[in-house]
RODO-2510 file (C-alpha; in nm, 4 decimals, decimal comma):
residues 244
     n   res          X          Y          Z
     1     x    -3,8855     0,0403     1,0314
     2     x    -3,6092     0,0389     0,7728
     3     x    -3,2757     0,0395     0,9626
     4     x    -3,0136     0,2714     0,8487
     5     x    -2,6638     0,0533     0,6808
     6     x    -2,3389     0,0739     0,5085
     7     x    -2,2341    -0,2060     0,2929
     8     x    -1,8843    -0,3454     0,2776
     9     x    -1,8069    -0,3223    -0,0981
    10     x    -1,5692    -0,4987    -0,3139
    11     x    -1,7134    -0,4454    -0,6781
    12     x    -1,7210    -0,7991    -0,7040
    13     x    -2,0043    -1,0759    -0,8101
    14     x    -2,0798    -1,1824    -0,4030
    15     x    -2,0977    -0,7924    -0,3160
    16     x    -2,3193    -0,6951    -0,5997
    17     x    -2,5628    -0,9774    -0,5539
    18     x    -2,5645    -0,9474    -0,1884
    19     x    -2,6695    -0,5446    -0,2246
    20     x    -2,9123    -0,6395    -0,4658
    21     x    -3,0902    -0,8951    -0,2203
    22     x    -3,0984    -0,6203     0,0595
    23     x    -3,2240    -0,3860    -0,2211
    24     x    -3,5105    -0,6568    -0,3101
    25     x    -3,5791    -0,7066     0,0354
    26     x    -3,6228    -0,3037     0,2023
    27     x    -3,4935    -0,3796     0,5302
    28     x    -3,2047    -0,1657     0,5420
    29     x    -3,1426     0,1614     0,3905
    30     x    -2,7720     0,1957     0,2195
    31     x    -2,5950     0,5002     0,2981
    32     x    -2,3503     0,4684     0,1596
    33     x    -2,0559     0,1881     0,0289
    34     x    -1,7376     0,1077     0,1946
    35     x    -1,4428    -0,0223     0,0121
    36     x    -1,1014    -0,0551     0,0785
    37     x    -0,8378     0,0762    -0,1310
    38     x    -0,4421     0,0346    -0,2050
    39     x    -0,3395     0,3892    -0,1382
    40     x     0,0166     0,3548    -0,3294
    41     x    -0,1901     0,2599    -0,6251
    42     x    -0,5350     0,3426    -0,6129
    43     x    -0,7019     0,0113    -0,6748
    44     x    -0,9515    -0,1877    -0,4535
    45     x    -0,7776    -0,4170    -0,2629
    46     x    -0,6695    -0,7385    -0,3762
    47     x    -0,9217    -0,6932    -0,6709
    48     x    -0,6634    -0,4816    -0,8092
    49     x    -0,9416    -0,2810    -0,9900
    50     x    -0,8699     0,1393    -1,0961
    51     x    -1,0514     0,3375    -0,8803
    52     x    -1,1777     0,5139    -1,1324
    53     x    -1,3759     0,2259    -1,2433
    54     x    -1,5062     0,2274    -0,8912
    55     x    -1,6409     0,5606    -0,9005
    56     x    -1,8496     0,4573    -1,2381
    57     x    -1,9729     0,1319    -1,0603
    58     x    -2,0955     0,3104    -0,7649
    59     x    -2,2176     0,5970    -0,9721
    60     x    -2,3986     0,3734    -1,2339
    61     x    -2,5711     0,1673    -0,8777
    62     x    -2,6568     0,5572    -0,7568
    63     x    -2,4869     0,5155    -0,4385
    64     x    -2,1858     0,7076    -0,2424
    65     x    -1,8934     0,4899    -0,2229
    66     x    -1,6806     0,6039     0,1126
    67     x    -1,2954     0,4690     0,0226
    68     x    -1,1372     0,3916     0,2824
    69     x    -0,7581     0,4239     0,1556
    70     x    -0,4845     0,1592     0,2956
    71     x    -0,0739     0,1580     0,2890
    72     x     0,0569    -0,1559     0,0856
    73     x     0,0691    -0,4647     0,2849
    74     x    -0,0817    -0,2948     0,5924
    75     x    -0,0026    -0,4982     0,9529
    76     x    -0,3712    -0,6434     1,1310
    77     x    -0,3109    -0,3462     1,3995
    78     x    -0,2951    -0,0528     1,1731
    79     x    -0,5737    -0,1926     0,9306
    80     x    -0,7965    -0,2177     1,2235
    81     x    -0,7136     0,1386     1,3549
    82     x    -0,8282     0,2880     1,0288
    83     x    -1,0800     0,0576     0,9722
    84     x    -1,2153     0,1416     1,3503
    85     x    -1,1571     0,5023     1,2723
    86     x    -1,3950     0,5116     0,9641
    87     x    -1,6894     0,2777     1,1206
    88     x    -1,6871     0,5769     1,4140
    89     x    -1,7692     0,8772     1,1404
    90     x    -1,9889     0,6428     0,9385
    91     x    -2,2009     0,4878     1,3064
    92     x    -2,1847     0,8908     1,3922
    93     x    -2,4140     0,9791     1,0847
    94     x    -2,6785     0,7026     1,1839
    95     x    -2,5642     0,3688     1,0738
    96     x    -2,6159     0,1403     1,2922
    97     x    -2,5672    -0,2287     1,0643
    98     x    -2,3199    -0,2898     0,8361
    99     x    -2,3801    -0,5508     0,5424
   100     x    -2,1345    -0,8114     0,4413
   101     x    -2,1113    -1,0549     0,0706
   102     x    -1,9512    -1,3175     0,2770
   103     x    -2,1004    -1,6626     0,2413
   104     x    -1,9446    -1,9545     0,4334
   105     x    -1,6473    -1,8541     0,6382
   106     x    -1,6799    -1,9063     0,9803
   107     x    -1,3512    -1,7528     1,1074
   108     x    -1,4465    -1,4109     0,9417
   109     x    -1,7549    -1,4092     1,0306
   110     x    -1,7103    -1,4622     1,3797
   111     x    -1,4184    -1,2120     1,3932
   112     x    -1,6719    -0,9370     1,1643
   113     x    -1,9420    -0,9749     1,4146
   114     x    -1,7388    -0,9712     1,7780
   115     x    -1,5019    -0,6593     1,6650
   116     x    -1,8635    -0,4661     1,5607
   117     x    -2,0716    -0,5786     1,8240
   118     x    -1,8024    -0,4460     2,0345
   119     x    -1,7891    -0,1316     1,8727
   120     x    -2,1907    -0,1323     1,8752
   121     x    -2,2602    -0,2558     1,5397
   122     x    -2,4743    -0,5432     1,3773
   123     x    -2,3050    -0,7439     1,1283
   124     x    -2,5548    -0,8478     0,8091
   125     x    -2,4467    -1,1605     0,5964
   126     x    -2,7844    -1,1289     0,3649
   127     x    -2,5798    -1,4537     0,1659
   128     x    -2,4789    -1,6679     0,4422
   129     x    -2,5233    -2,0358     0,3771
   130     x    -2,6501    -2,0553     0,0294
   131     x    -2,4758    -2,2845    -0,1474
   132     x    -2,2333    -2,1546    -0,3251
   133     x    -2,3254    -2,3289    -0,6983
   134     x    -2,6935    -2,1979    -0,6680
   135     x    -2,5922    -1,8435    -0,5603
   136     x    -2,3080    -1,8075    -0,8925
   137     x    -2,6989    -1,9771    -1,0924
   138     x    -2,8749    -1,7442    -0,9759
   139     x    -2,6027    -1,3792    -1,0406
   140     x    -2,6117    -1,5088    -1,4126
   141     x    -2,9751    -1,5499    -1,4265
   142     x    -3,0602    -1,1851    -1,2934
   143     x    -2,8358    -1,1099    -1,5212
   144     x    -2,5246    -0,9494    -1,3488
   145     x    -2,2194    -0,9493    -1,5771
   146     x    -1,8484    -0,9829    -1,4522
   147     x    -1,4993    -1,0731    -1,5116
   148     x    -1,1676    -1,2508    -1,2781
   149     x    -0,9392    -0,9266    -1,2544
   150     x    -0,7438    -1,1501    -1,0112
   151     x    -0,7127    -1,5088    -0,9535
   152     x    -0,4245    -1,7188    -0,6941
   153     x    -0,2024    -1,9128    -0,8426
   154     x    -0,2053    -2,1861    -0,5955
   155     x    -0,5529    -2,2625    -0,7108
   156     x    -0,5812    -2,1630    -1,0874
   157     x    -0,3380    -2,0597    -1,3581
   158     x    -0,3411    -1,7554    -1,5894
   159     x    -0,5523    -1,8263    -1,8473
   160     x    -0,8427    -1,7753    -1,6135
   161     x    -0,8083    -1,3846    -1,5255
   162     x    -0,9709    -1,1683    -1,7566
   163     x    -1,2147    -1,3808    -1,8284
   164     x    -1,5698    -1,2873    -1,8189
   165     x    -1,8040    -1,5372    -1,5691
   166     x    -2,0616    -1,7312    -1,7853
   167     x    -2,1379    -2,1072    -1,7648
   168     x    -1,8290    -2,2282    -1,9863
   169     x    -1,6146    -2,0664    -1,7045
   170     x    -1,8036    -2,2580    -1,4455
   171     x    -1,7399    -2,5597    -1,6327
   172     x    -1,3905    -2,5303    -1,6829
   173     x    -1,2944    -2,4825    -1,2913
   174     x    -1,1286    -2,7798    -1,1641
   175     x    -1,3540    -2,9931    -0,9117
   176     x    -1,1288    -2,8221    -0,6087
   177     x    -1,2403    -2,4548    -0,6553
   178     x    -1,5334    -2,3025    -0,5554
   179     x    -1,7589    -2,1440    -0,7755
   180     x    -1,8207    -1,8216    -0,6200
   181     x    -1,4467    -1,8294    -0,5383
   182     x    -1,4955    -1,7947    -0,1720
   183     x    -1,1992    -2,0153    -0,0568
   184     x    -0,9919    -1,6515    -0,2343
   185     x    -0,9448    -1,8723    -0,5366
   186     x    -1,0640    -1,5566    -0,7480
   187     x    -1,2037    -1,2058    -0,7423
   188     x    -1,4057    -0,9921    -0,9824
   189     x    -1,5123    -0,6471    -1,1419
   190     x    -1,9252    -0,6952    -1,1625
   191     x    -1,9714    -0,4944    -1,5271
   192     x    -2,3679    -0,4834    -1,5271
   193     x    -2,6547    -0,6017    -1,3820
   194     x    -3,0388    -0,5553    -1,2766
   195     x    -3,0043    -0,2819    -1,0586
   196     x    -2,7098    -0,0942    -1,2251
   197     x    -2,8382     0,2485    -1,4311
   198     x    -2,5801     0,1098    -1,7097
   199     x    -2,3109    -0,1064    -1,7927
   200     x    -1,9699    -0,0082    -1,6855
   201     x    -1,7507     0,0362    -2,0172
   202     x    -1,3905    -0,0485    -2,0161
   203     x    -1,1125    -0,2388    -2,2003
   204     x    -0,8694    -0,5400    -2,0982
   205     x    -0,5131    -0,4125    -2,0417
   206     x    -0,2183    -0,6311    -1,9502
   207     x    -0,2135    -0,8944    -1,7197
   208     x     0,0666    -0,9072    -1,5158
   209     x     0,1527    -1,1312    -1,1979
   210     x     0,2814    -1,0514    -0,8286
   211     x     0,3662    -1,1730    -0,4844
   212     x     0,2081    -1,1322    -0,1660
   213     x     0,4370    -1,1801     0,1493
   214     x     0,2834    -1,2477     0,4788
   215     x     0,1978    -0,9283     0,6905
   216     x     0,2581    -0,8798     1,0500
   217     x     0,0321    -1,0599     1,2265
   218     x    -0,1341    -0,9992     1,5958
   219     x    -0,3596    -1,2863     1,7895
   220     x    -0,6708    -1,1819     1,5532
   221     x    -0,4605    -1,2322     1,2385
   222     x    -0,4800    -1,5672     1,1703
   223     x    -0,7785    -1,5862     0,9523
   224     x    -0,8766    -1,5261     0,5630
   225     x    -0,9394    -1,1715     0,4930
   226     x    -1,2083    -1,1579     0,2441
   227     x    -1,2473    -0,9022     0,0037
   228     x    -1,2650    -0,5699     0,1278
   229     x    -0,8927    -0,6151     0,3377
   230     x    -0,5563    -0,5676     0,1936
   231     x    -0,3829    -0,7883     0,4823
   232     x    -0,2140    -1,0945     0,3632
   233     x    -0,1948    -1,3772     0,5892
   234     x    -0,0310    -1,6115     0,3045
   235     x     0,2308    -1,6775     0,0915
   236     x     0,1303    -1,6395    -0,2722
   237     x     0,1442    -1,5286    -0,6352
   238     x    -0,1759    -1,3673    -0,8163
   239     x    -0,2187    -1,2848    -1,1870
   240     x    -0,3862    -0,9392    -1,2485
   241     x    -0,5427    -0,8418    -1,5129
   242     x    -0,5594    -0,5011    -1,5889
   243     x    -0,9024    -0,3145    -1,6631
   244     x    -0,8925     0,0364    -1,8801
***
């Protein structure tokens, strides 16, 4: 029996593929999306990517997107109240798993899976421990489509946001950073791919840099934050560029 799902949704290359798998597979029905969003300025979290962009991915992949709208630089206790807040509607209209892109980080995962199961959840990681070289082979082979709207400058400099993914990018990454970006070396705006209704049109605006300051932290707060969180546990500068 095909269990009923959300899916944690960043518009980037590991949650696009990831969806796609579960699509492939049938196990789960998608209800809907779930991203996290900047309130103040109504971009997916540390994507940095226009919500209206957002509205014509998830329109173009014919799914709901749920937005689940955070204050800039949110503490761990207040992003967990809202995020705990939303999980309750969403589990009260029949979910009962929720689906994550994540691929090798321990610490998350562990901390995903005991905050749901406590909240009566199961946690789905349909990419977990593919490596990470074979799973960015395999995106450009179905033939997904994306570009760096972000990247941290402690692990690449600017010339490598706004840049669409194809094997010369690949190539050019320096031997430290990981090729699906996992480590939070870069994030993404996925453009097209096999099961999108049509490609996503838009145009390159500026690219402009900023600084993240550590948030308030609580005992659960020392970990990486993945995609779909706008809590900061570090200390660093990002270059942004700007989609239209």
């Amino acid at each position: 029996m095909t269990q009923q799902a959300i899916f944690n949704w960043s518009g980037g290359k590991d949650s696009a593929l990831a969806l796609y798998k579960v699509q492939q597979a049938g196990h789960y029905h998608v209800q809907t999306l779930l991203t996290t969003v900047s309130e103040p300025y109504q971009r997916i979290s540390m994507h940095g990517v226009r919500t209206a962009l957002l509205d014509r991915q998830t329109a173009s992949l014919g799914l709901p997107c749920r937005q689940l709208f955070l204050p800039e630089t949110p503490s761990m206790d207040v992003y967990e109240r809202l995020m705990a807040s939303t999980m309750e509607e969403l589990k009260s209209q029949g979910a009962t798993a929720t689906i994550f892109g994540d691929i090798f980080l321990e610490d998350l995962r562990r901390y995903r899976e005991e905050k749901l199961a406590a909240a009566g959840w199961q946690a789905v990681f349909p990419l977990w421990g593919v490596p990470t070289a074979e799973l960015m082979s395999e995106f450009l082979t179905l033939g997904f489509k994306t570009i760096t709207t972000c990247v941290n400058e402690k692990y690449l400099d600017q010339s490598f946001v706004g840049r669409v993914i194809d094997e010369q990018f690949l190539r050019d990454l320096p031997p430290h950073v990981d090729p699906c970006g996992e480590n939070g070396e870069f994030h993404t705006f996925v453009f097209d791919g096999p099961n999108f209704r049509e490609p996503i049109a838009f145009e390159k605006g500026e690219i402009v840099h900023r600084r993240y300051t550590p948030a308030p932290k609580t005992d659960d707060a020392d970990y990486e934050c993945g995609d779909d969180a706008d809590v900061s546990p570090f200390d660093t500068g990002f270059w942004y560029c700007d989609l239209l």
